[in-house]
C-alpha positions, 0 to 999 in steps of 0.5 A, a space after each residue: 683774065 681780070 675784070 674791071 672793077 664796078 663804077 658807082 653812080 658818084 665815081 667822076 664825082 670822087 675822081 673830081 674831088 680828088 679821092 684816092 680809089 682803091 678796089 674793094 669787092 670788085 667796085 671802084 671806091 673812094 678809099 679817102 679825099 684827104 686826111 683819113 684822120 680828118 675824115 674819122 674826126 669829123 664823123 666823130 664831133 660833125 658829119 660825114 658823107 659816104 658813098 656806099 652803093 657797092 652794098 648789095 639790096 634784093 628785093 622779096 615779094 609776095 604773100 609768103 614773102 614773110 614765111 621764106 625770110 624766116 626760112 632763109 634767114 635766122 631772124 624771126 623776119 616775120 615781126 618786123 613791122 612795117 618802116 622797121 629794119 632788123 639786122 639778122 644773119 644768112 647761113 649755110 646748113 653747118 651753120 657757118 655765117 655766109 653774110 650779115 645783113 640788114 632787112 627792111 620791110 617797106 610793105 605788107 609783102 615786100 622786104 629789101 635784103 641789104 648784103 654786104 657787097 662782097 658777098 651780095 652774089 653769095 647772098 642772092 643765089 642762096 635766097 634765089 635756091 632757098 625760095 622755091 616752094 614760097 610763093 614769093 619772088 626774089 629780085 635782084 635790085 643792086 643795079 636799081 639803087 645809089 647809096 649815100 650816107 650821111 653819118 655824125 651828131 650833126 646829121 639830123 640837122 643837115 638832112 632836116 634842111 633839105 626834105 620834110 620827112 619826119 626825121 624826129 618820128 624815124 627811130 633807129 633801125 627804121 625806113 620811110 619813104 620820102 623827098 630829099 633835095 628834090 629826090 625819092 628816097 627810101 631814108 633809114 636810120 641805120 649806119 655803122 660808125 657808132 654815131 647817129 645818121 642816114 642812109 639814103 637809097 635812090 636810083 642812080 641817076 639822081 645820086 650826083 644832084 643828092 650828093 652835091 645837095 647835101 654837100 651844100 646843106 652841110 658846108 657850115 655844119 662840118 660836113 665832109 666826104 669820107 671814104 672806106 679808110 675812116 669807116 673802117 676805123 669808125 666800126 672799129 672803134 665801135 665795136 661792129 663785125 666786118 665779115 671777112 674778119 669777125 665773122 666768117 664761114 668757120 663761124 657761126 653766130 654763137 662763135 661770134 657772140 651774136 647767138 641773140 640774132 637766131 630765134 629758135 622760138 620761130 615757127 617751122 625750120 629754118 636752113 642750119 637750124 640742127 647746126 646752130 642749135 648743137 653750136 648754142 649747146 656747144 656755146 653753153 657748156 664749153 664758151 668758146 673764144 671771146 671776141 673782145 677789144 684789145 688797147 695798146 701800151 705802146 705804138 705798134 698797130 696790131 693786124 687781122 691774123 696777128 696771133 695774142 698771146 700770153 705766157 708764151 702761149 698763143 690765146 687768141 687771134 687778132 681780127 680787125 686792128 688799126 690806131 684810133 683817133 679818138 682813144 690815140 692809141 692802137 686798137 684790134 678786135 681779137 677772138 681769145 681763149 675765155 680764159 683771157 677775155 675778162 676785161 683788165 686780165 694782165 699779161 695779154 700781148 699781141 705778137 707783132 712780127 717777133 716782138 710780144 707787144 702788150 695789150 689791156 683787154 677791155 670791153 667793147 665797144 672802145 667808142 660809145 657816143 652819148 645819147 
């Protein structure tokens, strides 16, 4: 017997606007309003509003709220400033990645774990086993906060007009507490569309007046709602992870090229250490596959599970694949053998149903915005 999918605080308000939904991780989300082209190109030159409350938070407190994220997670949780945020990993004792996330510290003794929504249950029970003996409490918050986002160069401008916080203080990766449009509002500096932006977490029942506030505020500045179809395209062409495709739990972050988010310098042991470091040594002595960023030749749109080839040899495997408006051509993110992942390595083709399309291997990100 299925369930019915999750309403978010804003859903009368997108059906109202006339978005297309669609089930994603068991939540009823706005898949686009109308252009999902228009959509990504106005993130890209303007702004963009997305709804992202299906993400998971959870709250840790307590003295040794510190000394258990270090456990629990594979950052060095314990220097992160207060108002910072850092983007770390949780993983399971093989150290194959159960979920990436953002952890903010809002105190001395409290942090908000963001997971992503389909994994939030997985994120909570492993932080809900992995506290006992920490004298810290682990809360599960995902019903306590509506998420909006405000994301594009135009973005700091927008927001500026509606609360007096510091924007111009507020670096990236970074929180504070303020007012926006009349509403309480942890404000972070974070996103995932490769452009500068806001994310605002207030309680549900003020989301409807924030989203219209903001609307309004943007309307000569090329604000637009978005949905999840242009994000997807954005990250993309940004260059981030989506679990589920770039990262696994067949992976681990060394497989993934983000070993850099584990700190072996931490004190004490953390769950899958042992795993992650014969997984480090592994990396160092044998690279395994490459995660790079593969441009068409031609038209044909790449898919997650497309198998890269070259010389008649499979080398690699497609993760993520869609066109990009802003390079006007298809693109993918793939895992290839080291052999292939120099940039401009001739002769890469991806196997699109039979048919050897060819690819140029490039660095990534495909889409760097200028500072």
């Amino acid at each position: 017997m299925s369930t019915a999918p999750r309403l978010t605080a804003l859903d009368a308000l997108h059906r109202s606007l006339g978005a297309t939904m669609t089930d994603f991780a068991g939540w009823d989300m706005p898949l686009r309003y109308a252009s999902e082209r228009d959509e990504h190109n106005a993130v890209r030159t303007k702004a963009g509003l997305f709804d992202l409350s299906h993400m998971g938070e959870i709250t840790v407190t307590g003295p040794a709220a510190a000394a258990f994220l270090n456990f629990a997670l594979v950052g060095n949780i314990g220097t992160v400033a207060v108002g910072r945020a850092r983007y770390t990993m949780i993983c399971a004792e093989d150290g194959g990645i159960l979920d990436d996330l953002i952890v903010y510290r809002l105190g001395e003794t409290e942090y908000m774990v963001v997971a992503n929504a389909g994994n939030a249950p997985i994120v909570l029970d492993a932080l809900t086993a992995r506290v006992e003996g920490f004298d810290a409490e682990v809360r599960d918050d995902r019903d306590a906060y509506a998420l909006l986002a405000v994301q594009g160069p135009e973005s700091p401008a927008i927001l500026a007009s509606v609360t007096d916080a510091d924007l111009d203080g507020l670096k990236y990766y970074a929180g504070l507490p303020g007012t926006v449009a009349g509403v309480p509002a942890l404000i972070a500096r974070t996103g995932y569309t490769g452009e500068d932006g806001f994310e605002l977490f207030v309680a549900p029942v003020h989301a409807e007046r924030l989203w219209k506030a903001l609307t309004e505020a943007g309307a000569s500045r090329g604000l637009i709602p978005c949905g999840l179809s242009c994000r997807d395209t954005l990250r993309l062409e940004a260059g981030m992870p989506l679990y589920g495709h770039e990262l696994t739990t067949e992976l681990t972050p060394f497989d993934a090229g983000l070993g850099r988010v584990v700190k072996f310098e931490k004190e004490g042991d953390f769950v899958g250490r042992k795993a992650l470091e014969a997984a480090a040594e592994r990396a160092e002595s044998a690279p395994p596959r490459k995660l790079v960023g593969l441009v068409a030749e031609g038209r044909r749109v790449p898919r997650a599970g497309f198998s890269v080839v070259s010389g008649g040899e499979v080398v690699g495997e497609v993760t993520s694949g869609a066109p990009s408006p802003t390079l006007g051509k298809p693109i993918a993110m793939a895992y290839v053998d080291a052999a292939h992942a120099t940039p401009g390595t001739e002769g890469v083709a991806v196997d699109i149903r039979g048919a050897h399309e060819p690819y140029e291997v490039v660095a990534l990100p495909f889409y760097k915005r200028q500072k």
